[in-house]
MIVO-748830 format. One record per residue (C-alpha): x negated, z, y negated; residue in three letters; residue number from 1. Coordinates in nm, 2 decimals. Layout:
   east     up  north type seq
      X      Z      Y  ALA NUM
...
//
This chain:
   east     up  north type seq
  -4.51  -0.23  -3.66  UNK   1
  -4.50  -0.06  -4.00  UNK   2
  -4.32  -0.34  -4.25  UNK   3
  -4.43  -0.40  -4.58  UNK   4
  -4.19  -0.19  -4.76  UNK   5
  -4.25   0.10  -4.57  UNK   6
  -4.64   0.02  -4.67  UNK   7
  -4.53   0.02  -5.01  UNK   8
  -4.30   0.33  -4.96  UNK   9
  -4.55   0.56  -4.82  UNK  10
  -4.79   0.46  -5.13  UNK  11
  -4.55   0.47  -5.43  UNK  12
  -4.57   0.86  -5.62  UNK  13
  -4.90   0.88  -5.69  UNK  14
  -4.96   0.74  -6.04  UNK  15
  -4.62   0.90  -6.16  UNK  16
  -4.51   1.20  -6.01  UNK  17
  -4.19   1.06  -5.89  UNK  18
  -4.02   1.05  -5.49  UNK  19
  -4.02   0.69  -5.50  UNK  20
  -3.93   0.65  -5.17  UNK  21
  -3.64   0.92  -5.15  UNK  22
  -3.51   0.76  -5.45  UNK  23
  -3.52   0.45  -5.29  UNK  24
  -3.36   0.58  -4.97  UNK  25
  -3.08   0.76  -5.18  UNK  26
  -3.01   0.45  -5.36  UNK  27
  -2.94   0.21  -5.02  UNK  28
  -2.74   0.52  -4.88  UNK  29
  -2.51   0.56  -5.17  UNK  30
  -2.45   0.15  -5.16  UNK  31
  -2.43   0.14  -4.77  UNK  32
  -2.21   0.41  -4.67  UNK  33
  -1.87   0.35  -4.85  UNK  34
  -1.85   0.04  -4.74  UNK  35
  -1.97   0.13  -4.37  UNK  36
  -1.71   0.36  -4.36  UNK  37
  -1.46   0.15  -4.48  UNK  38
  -1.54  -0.10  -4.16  UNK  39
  -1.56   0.17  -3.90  UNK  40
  -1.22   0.33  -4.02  UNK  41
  -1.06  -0.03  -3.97  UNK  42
  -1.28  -0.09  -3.64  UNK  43
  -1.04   0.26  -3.53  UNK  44
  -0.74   0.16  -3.60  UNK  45
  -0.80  -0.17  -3.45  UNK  46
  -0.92  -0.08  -3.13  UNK  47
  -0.61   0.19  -3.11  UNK  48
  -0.42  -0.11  -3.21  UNK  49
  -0.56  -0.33  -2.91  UNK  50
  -0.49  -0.02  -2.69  UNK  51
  -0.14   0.08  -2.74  UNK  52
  -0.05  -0.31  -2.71  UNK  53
  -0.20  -0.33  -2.38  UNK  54
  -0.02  -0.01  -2.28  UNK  55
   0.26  -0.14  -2.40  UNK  56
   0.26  -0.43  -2.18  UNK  57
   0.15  -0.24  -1.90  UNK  58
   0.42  -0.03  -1.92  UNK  59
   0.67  -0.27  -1.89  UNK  60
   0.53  -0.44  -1.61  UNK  61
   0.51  -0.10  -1.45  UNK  62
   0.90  -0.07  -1.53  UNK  63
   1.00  -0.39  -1.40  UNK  64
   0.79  -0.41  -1.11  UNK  65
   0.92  -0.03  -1.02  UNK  66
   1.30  -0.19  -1.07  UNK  67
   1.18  -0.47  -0.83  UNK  68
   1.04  -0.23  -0.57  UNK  69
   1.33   0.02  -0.59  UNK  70
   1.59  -0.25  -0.52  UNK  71
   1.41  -0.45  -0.25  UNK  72
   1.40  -0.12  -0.03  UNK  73
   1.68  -0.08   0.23  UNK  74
   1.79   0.22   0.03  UNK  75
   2.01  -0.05  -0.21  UNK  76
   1.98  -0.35   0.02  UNK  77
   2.10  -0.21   0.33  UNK  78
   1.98  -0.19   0.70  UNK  79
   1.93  -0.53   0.90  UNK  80
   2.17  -0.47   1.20  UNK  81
   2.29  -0.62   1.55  UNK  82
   2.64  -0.58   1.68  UNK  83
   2.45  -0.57   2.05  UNK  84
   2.11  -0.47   2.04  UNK  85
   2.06  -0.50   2.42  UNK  86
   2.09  -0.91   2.35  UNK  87
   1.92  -0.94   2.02  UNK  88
   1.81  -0.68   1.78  UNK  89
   1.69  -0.68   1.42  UNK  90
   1.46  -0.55   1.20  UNK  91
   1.35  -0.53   0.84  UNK  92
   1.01  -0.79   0.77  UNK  93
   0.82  -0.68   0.43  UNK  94
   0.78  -0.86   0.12  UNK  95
   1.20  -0.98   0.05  UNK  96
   1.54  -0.91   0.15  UNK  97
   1.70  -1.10   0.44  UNK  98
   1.90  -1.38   0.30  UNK  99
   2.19  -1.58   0.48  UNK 100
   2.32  -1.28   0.65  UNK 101
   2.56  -1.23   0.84  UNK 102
   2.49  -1.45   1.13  UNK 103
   2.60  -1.55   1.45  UNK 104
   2.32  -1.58   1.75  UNK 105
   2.36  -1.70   2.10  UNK 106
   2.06  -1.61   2.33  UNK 107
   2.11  -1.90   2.60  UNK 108
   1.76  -1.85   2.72  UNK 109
   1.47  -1.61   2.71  UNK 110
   1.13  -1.75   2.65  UNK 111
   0.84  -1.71   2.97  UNK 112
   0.52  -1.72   3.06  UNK 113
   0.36  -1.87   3.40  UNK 114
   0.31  -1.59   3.64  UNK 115
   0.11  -1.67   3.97  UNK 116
   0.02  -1.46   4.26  UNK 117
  -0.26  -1.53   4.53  UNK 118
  -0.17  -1.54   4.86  UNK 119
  -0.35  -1.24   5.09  UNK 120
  -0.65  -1.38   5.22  UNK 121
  -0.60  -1.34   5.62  UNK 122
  -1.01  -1.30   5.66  UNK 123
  -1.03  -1.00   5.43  UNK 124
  -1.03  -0.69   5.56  UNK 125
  -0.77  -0.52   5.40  UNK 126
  -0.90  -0.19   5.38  UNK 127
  -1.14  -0.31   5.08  UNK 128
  -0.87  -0.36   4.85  UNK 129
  -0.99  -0.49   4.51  UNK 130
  -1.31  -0.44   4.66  UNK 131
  -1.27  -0.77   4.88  UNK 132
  -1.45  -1.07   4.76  UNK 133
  -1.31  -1.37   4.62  UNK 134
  -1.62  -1.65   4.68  UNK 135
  -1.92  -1.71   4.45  UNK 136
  -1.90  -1.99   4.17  UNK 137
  -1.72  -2.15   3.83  UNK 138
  -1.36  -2.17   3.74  UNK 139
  -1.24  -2.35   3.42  UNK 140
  -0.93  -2.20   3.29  UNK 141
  -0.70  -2.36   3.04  UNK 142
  -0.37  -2.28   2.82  UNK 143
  -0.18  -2.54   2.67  UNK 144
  -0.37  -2.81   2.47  UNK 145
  -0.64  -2.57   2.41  UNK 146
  -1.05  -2.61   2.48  UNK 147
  -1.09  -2.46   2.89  UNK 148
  -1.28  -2.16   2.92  UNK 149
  -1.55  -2.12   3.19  UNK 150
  -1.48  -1.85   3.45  UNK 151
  -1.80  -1.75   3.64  UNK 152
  -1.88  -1.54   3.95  UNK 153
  -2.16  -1.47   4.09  UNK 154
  -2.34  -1.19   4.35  UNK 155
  -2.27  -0.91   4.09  UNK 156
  -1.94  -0.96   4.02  UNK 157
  -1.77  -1.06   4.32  UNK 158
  -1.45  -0.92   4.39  UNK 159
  -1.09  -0.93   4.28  UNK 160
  -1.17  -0.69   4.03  UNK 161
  -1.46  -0.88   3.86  UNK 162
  -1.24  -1.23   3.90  UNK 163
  -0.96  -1.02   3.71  UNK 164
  -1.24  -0.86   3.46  UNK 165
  -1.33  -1.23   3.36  UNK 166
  -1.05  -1.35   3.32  UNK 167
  -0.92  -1.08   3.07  UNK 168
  -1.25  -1.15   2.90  UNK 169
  -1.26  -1.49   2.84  UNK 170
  -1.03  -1.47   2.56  UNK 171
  -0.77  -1.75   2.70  UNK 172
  -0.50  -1.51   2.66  UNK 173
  -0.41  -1.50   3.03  UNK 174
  -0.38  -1.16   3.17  UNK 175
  -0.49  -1.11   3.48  UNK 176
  -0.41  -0.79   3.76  UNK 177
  -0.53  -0.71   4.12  UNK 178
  -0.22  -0.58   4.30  UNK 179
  -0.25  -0.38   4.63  UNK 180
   0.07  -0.26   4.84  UNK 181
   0.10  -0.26   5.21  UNK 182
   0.08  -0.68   5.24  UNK 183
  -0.31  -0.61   5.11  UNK 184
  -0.45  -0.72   4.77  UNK 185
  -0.34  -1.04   4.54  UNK 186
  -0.46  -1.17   4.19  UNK 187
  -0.19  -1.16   3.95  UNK 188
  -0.16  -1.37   3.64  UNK 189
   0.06  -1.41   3.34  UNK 190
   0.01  -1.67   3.07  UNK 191
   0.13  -1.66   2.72  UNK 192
   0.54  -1.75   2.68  UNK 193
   0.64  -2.09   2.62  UNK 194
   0.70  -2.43   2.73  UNK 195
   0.34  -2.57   2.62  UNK 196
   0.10  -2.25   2.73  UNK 197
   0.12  -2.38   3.08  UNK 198
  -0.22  -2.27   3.24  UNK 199
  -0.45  -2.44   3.48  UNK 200
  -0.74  -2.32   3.67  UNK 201
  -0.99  -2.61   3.83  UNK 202
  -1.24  -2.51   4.06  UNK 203
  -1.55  -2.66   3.92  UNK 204
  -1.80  -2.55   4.21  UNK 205
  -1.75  -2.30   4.49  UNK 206
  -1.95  -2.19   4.76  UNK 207
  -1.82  -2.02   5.08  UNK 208
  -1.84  -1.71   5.20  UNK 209
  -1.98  -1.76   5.55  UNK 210
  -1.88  -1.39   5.66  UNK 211
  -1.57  -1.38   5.49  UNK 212
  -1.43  -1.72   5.45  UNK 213
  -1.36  -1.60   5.06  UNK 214
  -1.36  -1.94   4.86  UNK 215
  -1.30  -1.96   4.47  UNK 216
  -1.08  -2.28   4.55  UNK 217
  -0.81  -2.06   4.65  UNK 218
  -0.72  -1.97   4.31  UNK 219
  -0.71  -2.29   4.15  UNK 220
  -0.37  -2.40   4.02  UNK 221
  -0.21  -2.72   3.85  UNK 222
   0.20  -2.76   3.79  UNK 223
   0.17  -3.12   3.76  UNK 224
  -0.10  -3.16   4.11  UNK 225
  -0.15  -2.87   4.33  UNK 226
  -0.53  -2.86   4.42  UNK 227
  -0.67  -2.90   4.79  UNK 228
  -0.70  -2.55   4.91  UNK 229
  -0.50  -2.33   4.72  UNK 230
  -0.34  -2.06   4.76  UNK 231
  -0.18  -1.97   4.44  UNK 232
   0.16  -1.98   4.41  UNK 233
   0.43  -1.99   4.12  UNK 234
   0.64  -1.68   4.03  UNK 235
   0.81  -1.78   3.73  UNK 236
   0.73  -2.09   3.50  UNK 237
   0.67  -2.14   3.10  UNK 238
   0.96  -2.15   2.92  UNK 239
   1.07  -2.17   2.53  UNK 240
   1.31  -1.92   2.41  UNK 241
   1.63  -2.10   2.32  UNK 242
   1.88  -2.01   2.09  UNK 243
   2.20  -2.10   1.89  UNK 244
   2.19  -2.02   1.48  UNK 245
   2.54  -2.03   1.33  UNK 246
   2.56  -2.31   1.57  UNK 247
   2.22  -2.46   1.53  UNK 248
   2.02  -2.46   1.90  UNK 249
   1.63  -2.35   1.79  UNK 250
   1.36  -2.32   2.00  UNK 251
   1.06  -2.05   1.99  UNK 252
   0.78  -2.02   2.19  UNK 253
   0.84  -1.60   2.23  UNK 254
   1.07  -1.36   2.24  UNK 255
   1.01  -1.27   1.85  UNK 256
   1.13  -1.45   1.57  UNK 257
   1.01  -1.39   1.22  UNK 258
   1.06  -1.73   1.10  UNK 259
   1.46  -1.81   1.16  UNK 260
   1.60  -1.55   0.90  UNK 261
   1.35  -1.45   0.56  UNK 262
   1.25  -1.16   0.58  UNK 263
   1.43  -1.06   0.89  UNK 264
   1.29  -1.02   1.25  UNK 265
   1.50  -1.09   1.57  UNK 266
   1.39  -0.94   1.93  UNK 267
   1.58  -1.13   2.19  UNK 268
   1.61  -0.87   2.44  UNK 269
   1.86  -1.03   2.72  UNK 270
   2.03  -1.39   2.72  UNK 271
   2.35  -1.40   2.73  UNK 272
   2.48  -1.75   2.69  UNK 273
   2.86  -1.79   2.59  UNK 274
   2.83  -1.42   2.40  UNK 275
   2.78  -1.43   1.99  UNK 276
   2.63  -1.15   1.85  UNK 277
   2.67  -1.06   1.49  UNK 278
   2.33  -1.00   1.25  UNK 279
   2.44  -0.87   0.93  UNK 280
   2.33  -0.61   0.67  UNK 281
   2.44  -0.22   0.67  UNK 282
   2.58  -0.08   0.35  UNK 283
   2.32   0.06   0.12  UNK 284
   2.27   0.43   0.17  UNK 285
   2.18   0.48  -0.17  UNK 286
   2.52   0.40  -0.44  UNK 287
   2.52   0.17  -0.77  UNK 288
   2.55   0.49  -0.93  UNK 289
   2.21   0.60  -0.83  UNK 290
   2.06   0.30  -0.98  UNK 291
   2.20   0.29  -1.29  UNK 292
   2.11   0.68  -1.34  UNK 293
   1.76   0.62  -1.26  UNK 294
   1.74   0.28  -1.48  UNK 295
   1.86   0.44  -1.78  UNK 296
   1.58   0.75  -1.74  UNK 297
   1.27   0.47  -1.67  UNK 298
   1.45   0.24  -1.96  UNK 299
   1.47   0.54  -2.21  UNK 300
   1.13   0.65  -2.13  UNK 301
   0.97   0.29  -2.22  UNK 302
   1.17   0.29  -2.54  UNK 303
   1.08   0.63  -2.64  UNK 304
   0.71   0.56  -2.55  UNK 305
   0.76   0.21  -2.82  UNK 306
   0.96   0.46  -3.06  UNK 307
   0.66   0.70  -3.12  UNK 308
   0.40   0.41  -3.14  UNK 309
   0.61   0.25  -3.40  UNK 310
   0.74   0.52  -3.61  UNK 311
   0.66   0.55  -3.96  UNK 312
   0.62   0.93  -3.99  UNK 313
   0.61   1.13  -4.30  UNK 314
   0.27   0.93  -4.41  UNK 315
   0.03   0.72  -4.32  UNK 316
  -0.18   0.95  -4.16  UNK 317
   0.09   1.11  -3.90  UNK 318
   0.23   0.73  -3.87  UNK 319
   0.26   0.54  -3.56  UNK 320
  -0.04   0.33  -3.44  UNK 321
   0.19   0.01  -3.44  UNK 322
   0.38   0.06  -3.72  UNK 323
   0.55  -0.23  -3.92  UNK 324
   0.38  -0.46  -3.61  UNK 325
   0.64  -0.74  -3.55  UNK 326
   0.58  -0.78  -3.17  UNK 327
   0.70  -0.45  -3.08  UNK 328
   0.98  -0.47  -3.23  UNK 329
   1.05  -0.79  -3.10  UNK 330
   0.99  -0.63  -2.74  UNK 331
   1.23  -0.40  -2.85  UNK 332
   1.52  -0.63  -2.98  UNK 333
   1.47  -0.77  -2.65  UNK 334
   1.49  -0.51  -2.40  UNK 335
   1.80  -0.40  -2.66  UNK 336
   1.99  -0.72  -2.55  UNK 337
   1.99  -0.62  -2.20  UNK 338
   2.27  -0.40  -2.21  UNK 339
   2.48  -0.70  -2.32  UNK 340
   2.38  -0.98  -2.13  UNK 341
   2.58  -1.13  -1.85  UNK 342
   2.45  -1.04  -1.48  UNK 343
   2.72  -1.27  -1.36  UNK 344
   2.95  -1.52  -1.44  UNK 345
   3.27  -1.42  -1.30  UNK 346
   3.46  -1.09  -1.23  UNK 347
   3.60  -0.85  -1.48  UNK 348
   3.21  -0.66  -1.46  UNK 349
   2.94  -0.87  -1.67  UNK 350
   2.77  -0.70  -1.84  UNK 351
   2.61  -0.31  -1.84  UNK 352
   2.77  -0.28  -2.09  UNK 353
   3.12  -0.29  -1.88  UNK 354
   2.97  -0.04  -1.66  UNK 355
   2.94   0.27  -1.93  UNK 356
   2.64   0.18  -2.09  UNK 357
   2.56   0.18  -2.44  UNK 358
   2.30   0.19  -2.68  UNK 359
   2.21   0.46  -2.91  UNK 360
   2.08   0.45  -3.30  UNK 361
   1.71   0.49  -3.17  UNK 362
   1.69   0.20  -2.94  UNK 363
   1.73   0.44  -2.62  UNK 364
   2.05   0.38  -2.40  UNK 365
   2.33   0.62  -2.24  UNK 366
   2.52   0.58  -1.97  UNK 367
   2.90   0.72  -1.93  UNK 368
   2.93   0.81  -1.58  UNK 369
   3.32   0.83  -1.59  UNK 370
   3.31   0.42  -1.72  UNK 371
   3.10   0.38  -1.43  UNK 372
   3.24   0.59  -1.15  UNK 373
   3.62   0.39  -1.21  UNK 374
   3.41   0.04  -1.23  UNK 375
   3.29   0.14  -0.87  UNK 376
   3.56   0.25  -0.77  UNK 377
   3.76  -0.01  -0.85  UNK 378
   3.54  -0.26  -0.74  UNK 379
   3.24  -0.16  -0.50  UNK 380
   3.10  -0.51  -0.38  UNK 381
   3.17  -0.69  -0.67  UNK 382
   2.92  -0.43  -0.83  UNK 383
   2.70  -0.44  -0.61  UNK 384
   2.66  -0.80  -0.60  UNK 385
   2.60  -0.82  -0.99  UNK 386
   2.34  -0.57  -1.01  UNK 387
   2.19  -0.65  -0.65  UNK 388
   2.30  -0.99  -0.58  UNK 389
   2.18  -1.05  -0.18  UNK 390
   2.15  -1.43  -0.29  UNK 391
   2.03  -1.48  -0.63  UNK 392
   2.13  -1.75  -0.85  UNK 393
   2.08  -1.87  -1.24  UNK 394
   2.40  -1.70  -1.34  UNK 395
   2.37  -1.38  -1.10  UNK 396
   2.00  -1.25  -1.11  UNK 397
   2.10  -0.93  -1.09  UNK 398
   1.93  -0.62  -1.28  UNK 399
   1.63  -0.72  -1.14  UNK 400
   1.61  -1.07  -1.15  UNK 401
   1.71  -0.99  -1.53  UNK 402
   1.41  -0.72  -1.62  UNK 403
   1.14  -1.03  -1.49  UNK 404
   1.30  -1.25  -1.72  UNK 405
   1.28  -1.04  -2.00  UNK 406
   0.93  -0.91  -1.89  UNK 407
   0.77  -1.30  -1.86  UNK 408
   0.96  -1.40  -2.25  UNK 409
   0.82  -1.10  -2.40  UNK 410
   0.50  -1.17  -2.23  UNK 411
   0.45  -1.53  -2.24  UNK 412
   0.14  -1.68  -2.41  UNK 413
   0.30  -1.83  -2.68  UNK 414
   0.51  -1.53  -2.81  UNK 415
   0.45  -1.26  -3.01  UNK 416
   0.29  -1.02  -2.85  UNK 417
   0.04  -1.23  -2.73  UNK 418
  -0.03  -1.33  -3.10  UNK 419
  -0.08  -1.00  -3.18  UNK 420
  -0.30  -0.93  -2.95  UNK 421
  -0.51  -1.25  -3.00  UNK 422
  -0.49  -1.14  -3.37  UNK 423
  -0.64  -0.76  -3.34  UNK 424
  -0.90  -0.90  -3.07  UNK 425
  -1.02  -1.15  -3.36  UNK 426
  -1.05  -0.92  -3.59  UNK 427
  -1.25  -0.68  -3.39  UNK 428
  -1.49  -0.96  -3.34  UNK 429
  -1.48  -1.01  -3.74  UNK 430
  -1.50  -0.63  -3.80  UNK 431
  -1.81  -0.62  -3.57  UNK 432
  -1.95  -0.94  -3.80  UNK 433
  -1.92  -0.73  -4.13  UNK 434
  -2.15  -0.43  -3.97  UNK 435
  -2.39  -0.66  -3.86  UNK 436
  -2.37  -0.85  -4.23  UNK 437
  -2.37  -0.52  -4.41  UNK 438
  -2.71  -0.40  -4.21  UNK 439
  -2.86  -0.70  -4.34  UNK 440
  -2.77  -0.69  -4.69  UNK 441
  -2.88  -0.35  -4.73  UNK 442
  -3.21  -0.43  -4.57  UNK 443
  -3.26  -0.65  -4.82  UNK 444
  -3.13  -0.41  -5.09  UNK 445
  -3.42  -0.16  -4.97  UNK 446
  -3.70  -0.48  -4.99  UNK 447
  -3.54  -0.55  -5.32  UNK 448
  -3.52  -0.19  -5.43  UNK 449
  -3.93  -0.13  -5.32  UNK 450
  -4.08  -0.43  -5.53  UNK 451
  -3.90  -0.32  -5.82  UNK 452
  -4.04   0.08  -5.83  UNK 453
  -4.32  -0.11  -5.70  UNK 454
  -4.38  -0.25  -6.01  UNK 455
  -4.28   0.05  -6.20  UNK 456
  -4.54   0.20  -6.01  UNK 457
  -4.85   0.00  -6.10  UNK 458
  -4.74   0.00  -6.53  UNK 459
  -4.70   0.38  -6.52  UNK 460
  -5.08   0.38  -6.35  UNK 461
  -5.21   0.13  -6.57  UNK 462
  -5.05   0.36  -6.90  UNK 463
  -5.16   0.67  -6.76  UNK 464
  -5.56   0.52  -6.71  UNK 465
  -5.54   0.35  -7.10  UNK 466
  -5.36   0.73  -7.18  UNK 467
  -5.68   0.87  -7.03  UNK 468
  -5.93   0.66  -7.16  UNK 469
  -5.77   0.74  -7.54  UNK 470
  -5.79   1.09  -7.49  UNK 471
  -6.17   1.09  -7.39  UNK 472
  -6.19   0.88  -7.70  UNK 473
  -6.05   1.12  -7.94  UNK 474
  -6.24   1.38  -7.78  UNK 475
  -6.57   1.21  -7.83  UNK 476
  -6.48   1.11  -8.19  UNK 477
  -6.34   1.51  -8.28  UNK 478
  -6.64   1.62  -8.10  UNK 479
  -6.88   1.39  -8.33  UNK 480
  -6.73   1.48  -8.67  UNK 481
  -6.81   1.85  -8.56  UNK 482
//
């Protein structure tokens, strides 16, 4: 829709020879875009602002949570190990570091499952193998506690092979296998370990085979009452796995542990009862050394990274992006203080600084490898427990446990980088405000502008028709006297 102003635009210039609408046009522009640029310049450096603090903060999450990694890996931690394997062995579980080691383990049992075997049905003829049928009608199996699954054959599926098949389908957890040797062919079946997966099979309806005498009732089983008619017999019986923990007697339903030990998982492989075997943790493969050289490179190349974002360069325009900005250099003061601050409480090594490591004038750190070579050597596992304690307390968090606590202080809502970040997000919002307010006024500028040549517009016509009407005048009144 064409607004009034551009109406009175397209209609100004003709009484007075003028570009009233350039003019106008020129006028708004030479208001407007000073100040519009002054906004968008500040709207730049804001948003560069809001992005170097964010990568700021990323970056040291990406630092500590690297430091984190680097130390939880076996390389640092060592190997979870047995002293026999063929009793009980060990392995690493993700997510931690296996705590409370070394250990002592007594396998005085091995956890089993119920195995039953069908006896050779005397009316089968043995050269049909898994072939042979086993009767027509329902089973209901059962594990444990748990809800009994329905076990059906009928005409299409009668044989030890389809009895097995539906079994193994039914989801129960049961597994079932037709065996055939020279004594003919038996059901198998093995239930899941432990005391309480018992199993149970109740014939619920059977009907007899009248050539072969094959019966479904011949497979049902109860521990507690033996059915009429069956057959099945017991092989071995459920049983937890019993063991003894530094002298504690546990009990577990399998053979695999996860949950004894964090973050350590124990195969029992044999029992042994009377023999202890030892679980315990392999040197690291990887030295103190290693770690400090690779902390000081990913340290130094954070606080370079905060260097060039804060520097103040030769002027403002080759400055960096967070110069004179508080929370950066409170980041940095903190990160700084690392160097000196206790990993432990005891022990002639306390701090990183006792280990060769100092700071230099720019913030970035070096580390004297002669300092830190004798400290080893001096004292390996007291080193190793400071920077990599394998229990972690207030006063021993080790290098790690350290970096998070720096990381969540500098990061914490309440601190400064947060305010600065809430700070540069506001004014983005404000800056955004002023475009929209500056649109406006010089919108109204342009109205304002319009009336006014407007105006000018209808005198300079209304002069230029009493102009024209004089100078007919005169001519009439020259042309009379003639």
């Amino acid at each position: 829709m064409t607004s009034v102003s551009s109406s009175i635009l397209t209609a100004l210039g003709a009484g007075s020879g003028i570009d009233t609408a350039s003019l106008v046009s020129s006028l708004v522009s030479a208001a407007k875009e000073p100040k519009q640029a002054a906004i968008t310049n500040r709207q730049t450096l804001n948003s560069a602002r809001i992005s170097a603090l964010a990568s700021a903060s990323s970056s040291l999450d990406t630092f500590a949570d690297a430091l984190n990694s680097l130390l939880a890996g076996t390389g640092y931690s060592g190997t979870p190990a047995s002293n026999d394997a063929s009793i009980a062995s060990v392995s690493a579980l993700p997510g931690g570091t296996p705590t409370g080691l070394p250990a002592q383990i007594v396998v005085n049992q091995l956890a089993s499952s119920r195995t039953l075997v069908s006896a050779v049905n005397a009316n089968q003829d043995a050269a049909q193998g898994a072939a042979a049928t086993v009767g027509i009608g329902e089973l209901s199996l059962k594990v444990g506690t748990g809800n009994p699954v329905s076990i059906t054959i009928s005409a299409a599926n009668n044989s030890y092979t389809g009895l097995a098949a539906a079994i193994n389908g039914s989801g129960a957890g049961v597994t079932a296998t037709v065996v055939t040797d020279s004594q003919g062919t038996r059901l198998m079946l093995k239930g899941p370990t432990g005391a309480a997966n018992d199993i149970s099979l109740t014939t619920v309806s059977s009907t007899t085979d009248a050539t072969t005498g094959a019966d479904l009732s011949q497979f049902a089983f109860s521990a507690t009452t033996p059915p009429a008619g069956s057959r099945m017999s017991s092989a071995a019986q459920p049983k937890d796995a019993i063991i003894l923990l530094d002298g504690v007697e546990q009990h577990y339903a399998g053979n695999t542990i996860d949950s004894a030990i964090p973050f350590l998982r124990i195969d029992l492989n044999k029992a042994a009862p009377g023999t202890s075997v030892t679980l315990a943790t392999t040197e690291p493969t990887t030295s103190m050394r290693d770690l400090m050289v690779e902390f000081v490179d990913a340290y130094n190349t954070l606080m370079k990274a905060l260097n060039t974002a804060t520097s103040t360069g030769t002027d403002q325009s080759n400055a960096g992006v967070l110069n004179g900005e508080s929370s950066i250099r409170d980041m940095k003061r903190q990160l700084s203080a690392m160097v000196s601050t206790q990993l432990t409480a005891t022990g002639a090594y306390k701090t990183l600084n006792d280990l060769g490591i100092s700071t230099n004038r720019d913030g970035t750190i070096a580390l004297d490898t002669t300092a830190l070579d004798k400290a080893i050597a001096a004292d390996p596992t007291a080193i190793t427990q400071m920077l990599n304690p394998s229990v972690k307390t207030a006063t021993n968090a080790g290098l790690a446990g350290l970096m998070d606590s720096v990381r969540d202080n500098i990061q914490k809502t309440d601190g400064p980088l947060a305010s600065s970040q809430s700070k540069y997000k506001a004014l983005a919002t404000d800056l955004a405000g002023q475009l929209e307010k500056l649109d406006t006024q010089m919108t109204d500028y342009q109205e304002q502008l319009t009336k006014v040549y407007s105006a000018m517009e209808t005198r300079l016509s209304a002069l230029k028709a009493t102009q024209s009407y004089l100078t007919q005048q005169v001519a009439l009144w020259t042309k009379s006297n003639n």
